[in-house]
C-alpha positions as CSV (number, residue, x, y, z in Angstrom):
1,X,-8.0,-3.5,17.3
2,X,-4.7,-1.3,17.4
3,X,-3.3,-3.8,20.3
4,X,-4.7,-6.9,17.6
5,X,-2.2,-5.7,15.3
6,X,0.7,-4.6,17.7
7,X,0.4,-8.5,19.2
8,X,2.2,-9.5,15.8
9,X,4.8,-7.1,15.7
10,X,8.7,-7.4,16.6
11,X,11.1,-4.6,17.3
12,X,13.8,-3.6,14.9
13,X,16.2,-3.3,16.6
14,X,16.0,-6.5,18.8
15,X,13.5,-8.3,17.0
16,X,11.5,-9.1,20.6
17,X,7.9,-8.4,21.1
18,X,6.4,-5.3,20.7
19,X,3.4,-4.2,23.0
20,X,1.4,-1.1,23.4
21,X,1.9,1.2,26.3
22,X,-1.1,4.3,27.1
23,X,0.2,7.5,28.5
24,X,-0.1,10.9,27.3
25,X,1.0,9.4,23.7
26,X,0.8,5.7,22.1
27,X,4.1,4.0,22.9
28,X,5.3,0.9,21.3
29,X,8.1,-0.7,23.4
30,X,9.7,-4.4,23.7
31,X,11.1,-6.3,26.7
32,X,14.9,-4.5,26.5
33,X,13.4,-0.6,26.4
34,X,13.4,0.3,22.5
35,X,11.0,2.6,22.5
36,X,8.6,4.0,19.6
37,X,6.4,7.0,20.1
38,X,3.3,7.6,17.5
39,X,3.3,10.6,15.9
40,X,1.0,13.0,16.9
41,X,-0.7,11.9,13.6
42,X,-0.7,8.2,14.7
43,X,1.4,6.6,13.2
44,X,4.9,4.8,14.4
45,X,8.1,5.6,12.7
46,X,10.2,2.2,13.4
47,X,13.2,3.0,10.8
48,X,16.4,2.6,12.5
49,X,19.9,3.5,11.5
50,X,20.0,5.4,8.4
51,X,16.6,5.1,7.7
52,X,16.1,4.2,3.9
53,X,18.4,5.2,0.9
54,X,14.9,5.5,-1.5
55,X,13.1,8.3,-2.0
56,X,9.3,8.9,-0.6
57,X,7.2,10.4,-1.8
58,X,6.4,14.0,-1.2
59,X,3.7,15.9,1.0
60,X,2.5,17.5,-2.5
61,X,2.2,13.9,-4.5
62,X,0.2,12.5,-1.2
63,X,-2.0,15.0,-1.3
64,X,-2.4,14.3,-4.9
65,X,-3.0,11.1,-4.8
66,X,-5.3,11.6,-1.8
67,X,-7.3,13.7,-3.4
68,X,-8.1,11.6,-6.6
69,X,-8.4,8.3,-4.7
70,X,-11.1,10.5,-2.1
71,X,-13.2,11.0,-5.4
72,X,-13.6,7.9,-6.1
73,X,-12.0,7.1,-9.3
74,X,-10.3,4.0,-8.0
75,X,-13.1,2.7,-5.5
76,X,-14.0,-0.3,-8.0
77,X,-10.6,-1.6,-7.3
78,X,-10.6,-0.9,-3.6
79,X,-13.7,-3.2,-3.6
80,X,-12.3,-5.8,-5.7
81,X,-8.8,-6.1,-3.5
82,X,-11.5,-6.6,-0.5
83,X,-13.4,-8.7,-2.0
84,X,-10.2,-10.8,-3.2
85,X,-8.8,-11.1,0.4
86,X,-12.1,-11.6,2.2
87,X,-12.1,-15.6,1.7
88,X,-8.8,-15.4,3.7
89,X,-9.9,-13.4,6.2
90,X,-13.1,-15.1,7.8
91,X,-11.3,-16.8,11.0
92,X,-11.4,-14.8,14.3
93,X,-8.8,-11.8,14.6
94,X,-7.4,-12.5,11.4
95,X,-4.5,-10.0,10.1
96,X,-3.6,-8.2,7.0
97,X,-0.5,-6.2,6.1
98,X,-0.7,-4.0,3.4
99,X,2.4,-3.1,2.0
100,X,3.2,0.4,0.7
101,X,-0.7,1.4,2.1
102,X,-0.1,4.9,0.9
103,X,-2.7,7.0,2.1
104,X,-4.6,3.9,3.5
105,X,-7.9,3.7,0.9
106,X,-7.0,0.3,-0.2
107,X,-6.4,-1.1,3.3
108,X,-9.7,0.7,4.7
109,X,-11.6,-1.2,2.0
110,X,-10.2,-4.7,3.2
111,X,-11.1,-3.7,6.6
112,X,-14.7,-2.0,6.1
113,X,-15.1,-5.5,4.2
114,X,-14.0,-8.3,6.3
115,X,-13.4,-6.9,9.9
116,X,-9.8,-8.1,9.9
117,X,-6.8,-6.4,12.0
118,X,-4.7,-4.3,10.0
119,X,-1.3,-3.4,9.5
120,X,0.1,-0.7,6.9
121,X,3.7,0.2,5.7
122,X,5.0,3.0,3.9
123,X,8.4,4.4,3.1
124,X,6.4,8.3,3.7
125,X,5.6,10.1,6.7
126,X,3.2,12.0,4.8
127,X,1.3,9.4,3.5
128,X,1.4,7.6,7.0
129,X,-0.3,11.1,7.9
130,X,-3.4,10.6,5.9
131,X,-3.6,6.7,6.2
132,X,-3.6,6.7,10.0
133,X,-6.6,9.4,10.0
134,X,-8.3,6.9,7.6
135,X,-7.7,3.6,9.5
136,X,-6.9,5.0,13.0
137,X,-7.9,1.1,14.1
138,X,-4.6,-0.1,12.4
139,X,-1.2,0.0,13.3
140,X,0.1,2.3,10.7
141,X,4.1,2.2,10.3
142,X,6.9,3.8,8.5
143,X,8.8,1.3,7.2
144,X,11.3,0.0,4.3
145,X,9.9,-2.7,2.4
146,X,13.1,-3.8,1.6
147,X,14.1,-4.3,5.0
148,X,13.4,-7.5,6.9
149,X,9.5,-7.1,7.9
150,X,9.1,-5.9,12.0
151,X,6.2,-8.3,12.2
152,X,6.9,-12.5,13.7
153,X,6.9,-15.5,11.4
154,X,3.3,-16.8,10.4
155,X,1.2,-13.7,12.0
156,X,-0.3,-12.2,8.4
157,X,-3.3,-14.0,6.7
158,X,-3.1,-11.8,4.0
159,X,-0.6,-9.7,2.0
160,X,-1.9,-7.1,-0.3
161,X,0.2,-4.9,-2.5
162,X,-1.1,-1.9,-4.4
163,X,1.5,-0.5,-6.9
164,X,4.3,-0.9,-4.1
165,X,7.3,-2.4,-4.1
166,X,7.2,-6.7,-3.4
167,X,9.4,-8.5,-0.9
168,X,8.6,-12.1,-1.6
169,X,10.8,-13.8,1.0
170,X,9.7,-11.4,3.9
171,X,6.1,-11.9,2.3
172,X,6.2,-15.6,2.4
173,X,8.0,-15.9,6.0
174,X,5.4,-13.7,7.5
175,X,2.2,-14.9,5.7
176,X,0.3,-17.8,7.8
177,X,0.2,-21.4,6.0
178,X,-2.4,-21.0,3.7
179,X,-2.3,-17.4,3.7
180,X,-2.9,-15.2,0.6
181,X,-0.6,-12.6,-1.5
182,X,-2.7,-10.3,-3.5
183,X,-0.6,-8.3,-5.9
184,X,-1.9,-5.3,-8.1
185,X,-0.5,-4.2,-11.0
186,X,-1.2,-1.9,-13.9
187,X,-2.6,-3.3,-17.3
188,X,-1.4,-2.9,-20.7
189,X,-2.7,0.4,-21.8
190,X,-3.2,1.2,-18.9
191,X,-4.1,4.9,-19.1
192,X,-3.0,4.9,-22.5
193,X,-4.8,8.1,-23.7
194,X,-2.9,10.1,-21.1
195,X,0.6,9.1,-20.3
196,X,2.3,10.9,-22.9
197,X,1.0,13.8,-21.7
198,X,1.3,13.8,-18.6
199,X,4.9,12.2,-18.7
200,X,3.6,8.8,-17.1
201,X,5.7,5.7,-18.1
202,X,4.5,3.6,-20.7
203,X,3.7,-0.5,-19.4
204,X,6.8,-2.9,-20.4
205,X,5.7,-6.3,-22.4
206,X,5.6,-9.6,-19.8
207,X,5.1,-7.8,-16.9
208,X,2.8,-10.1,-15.6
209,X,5.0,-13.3,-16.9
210,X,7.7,-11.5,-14.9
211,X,5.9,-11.0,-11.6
212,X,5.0,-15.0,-11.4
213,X,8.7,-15.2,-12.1
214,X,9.8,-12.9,-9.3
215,X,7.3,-15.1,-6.8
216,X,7.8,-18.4,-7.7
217,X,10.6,-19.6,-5.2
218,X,8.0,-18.6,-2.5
219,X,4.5,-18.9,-4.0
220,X,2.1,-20.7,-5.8
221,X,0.2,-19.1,-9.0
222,X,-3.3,-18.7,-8.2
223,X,-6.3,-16.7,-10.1
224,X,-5.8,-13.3,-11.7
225,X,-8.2,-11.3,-12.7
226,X,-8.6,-8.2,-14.9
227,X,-10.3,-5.0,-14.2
228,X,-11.1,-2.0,-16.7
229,X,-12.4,1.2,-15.5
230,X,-13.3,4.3,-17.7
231,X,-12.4,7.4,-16.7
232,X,-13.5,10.9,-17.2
233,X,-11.4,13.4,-15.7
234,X,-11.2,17.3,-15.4
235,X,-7.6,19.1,-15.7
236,X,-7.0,18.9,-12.2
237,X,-7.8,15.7,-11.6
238,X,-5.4,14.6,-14.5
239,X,-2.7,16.5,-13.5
240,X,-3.4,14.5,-9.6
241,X,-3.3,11.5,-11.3
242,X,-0.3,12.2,-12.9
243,X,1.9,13.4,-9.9
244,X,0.3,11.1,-7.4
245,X,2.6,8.5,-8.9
246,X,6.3,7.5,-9.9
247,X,6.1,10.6,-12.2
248,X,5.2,12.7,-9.9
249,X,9.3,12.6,-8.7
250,X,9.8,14.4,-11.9
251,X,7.4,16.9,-13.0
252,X,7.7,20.2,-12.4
253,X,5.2,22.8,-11.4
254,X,4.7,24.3,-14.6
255,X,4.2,21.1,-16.4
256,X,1.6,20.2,-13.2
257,X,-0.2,23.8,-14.3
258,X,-0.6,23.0,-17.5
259,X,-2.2,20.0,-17.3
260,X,-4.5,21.6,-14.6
261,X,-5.7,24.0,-17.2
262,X,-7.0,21.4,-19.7
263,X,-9.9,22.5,-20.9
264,X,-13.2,19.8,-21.4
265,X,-13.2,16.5,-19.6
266,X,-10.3,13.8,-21.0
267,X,-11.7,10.3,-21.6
268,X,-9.1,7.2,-20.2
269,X,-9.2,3.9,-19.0
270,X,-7.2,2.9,-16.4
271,X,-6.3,-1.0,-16.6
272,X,-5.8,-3.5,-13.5
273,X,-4.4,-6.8,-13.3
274,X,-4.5,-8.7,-9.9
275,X,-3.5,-11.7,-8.9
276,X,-3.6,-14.2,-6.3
277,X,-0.7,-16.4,-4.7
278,X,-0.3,-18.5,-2.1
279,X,2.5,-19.5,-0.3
280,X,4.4,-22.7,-1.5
């Protein structure tokens, strides 16, 4: 399955094939010598030049997040992400990137469900760490998703991306015809009942009015759906929750203790929009 996936990769640096060379470790190399060993973690670390100018995110807010998505509190949306790219993935050896995979729950979920090849991107070694113990079967890559994709035109039946960053162009040029960009997003209110607390950022007005906008040169609407889940969380687990994401960058430990201490169980809901487009 690992070879599946390396088939539609490129190289970096000279944008010819990539293919998959067994010795002592996994190499990836292309036709002019560029060569890519996997970490002893398995994963492949194809940033070039000065790598990336944004920030990762940290061993401690992987572990986080690793941690609360292992629970289980998200698994409803796992299934519903596979179960939104499964019509796209029924034809033999079919291929989905996920972009910004994180610690690779979402992606594993796609693949448990339809059998498909995977790829995964991240911006953070650490989170490359845990996703290529999870989905070994992938090819599991360090990469800028601002960056032009390392992947060929017309290779990726699907696209999913999970709270991550979105490259339309790159999306659209490396999606198949008739391939399928599946997009989640928080909710409004979206754990309302927690995010002043823990410091989370509040959900803008027309966010989903501007993520059509932000797609349409390349893509067509297609069905969105919304998805609810109540939560009820100990301390720890809402002090995870809240440095497994963007906020994580700025709390500090103390503010990470406190919430750990909470006494009781807290009540939220954490609110999902996601949505469907294909490629004009």
């Amino acid at each position: 399955m690992l070879s599946d996936a390396v088939a539609a990769l490129r190289c970096p640096v000279c944008q010819g094939a990539l293919r998959l060379r067994e010795s002592r470790q996994q190499t990836l190399v292309c036709e002019a010598g560029h060569l890519f060993d996997a970490a002893r973690q398995g994963y492949f670390n194809l940033l070039t030049g000065k790598g990336t100018v944004f920030e990762a995110d940290s061993a401690d807010m992987v572990a986080a997040r690793y941690r609360f998505l292992d629970a289980g509190h998200y698994s409803a949306l796992a299934r519903a992400v596979a179960d939104a790219a499964a019509g796209s993935l029924q034809r033999p050896n079919a291929l989905v990137l996920d972009a910004g995979t994180g610690t690779g729950h979402y992606l594993q979920a796609v693949l448990e469900r339809s059998g498909a090849t995977g790829i995964g991107v991240d911006i953070s070694k650490f989170a490359l760490r845990r996703a290529a113990r999870l989905n070994p079967q992938a090819a599991n890559l360090v990469w800028d998703i601002w960056r032009p994709l390392p992947m060929a035109d017309n290779t990726a039946d699907v696209v999913t991306v999970v709270f991550a960053p979105r490259n339309p162009a790159e999306f659209a040029r490396v999606l198949r015809p008739g391939g399928s960009l599946i997009v989640v997003t928080p909710g409004p209110g979206h754990l309302a009942e927690i995010a002043a607390r823990t410091g989370m950022l509040g959900i803008e007005e027309g966010k989903e009015d501007r993520l059509v906008d932000s797609m349409r040169e390349y893509f067509d609407s297609g069905t969105s759906q919304s998805l609810d889940l109540p939560l009820t969380l100990t301390g720890s687990e809402v002090a995870d929750l809240a440095y497994m994401g963007p906020a994580g960058h700025h709390l500090q430990r103390k503010e990470l203790e406190e919430l750990a201490t909470l006494e009781g169980s807290v009540a939220a809901t954490a609110k999902f929009r996601i949505s469907e487009f294909a490629v004009s």
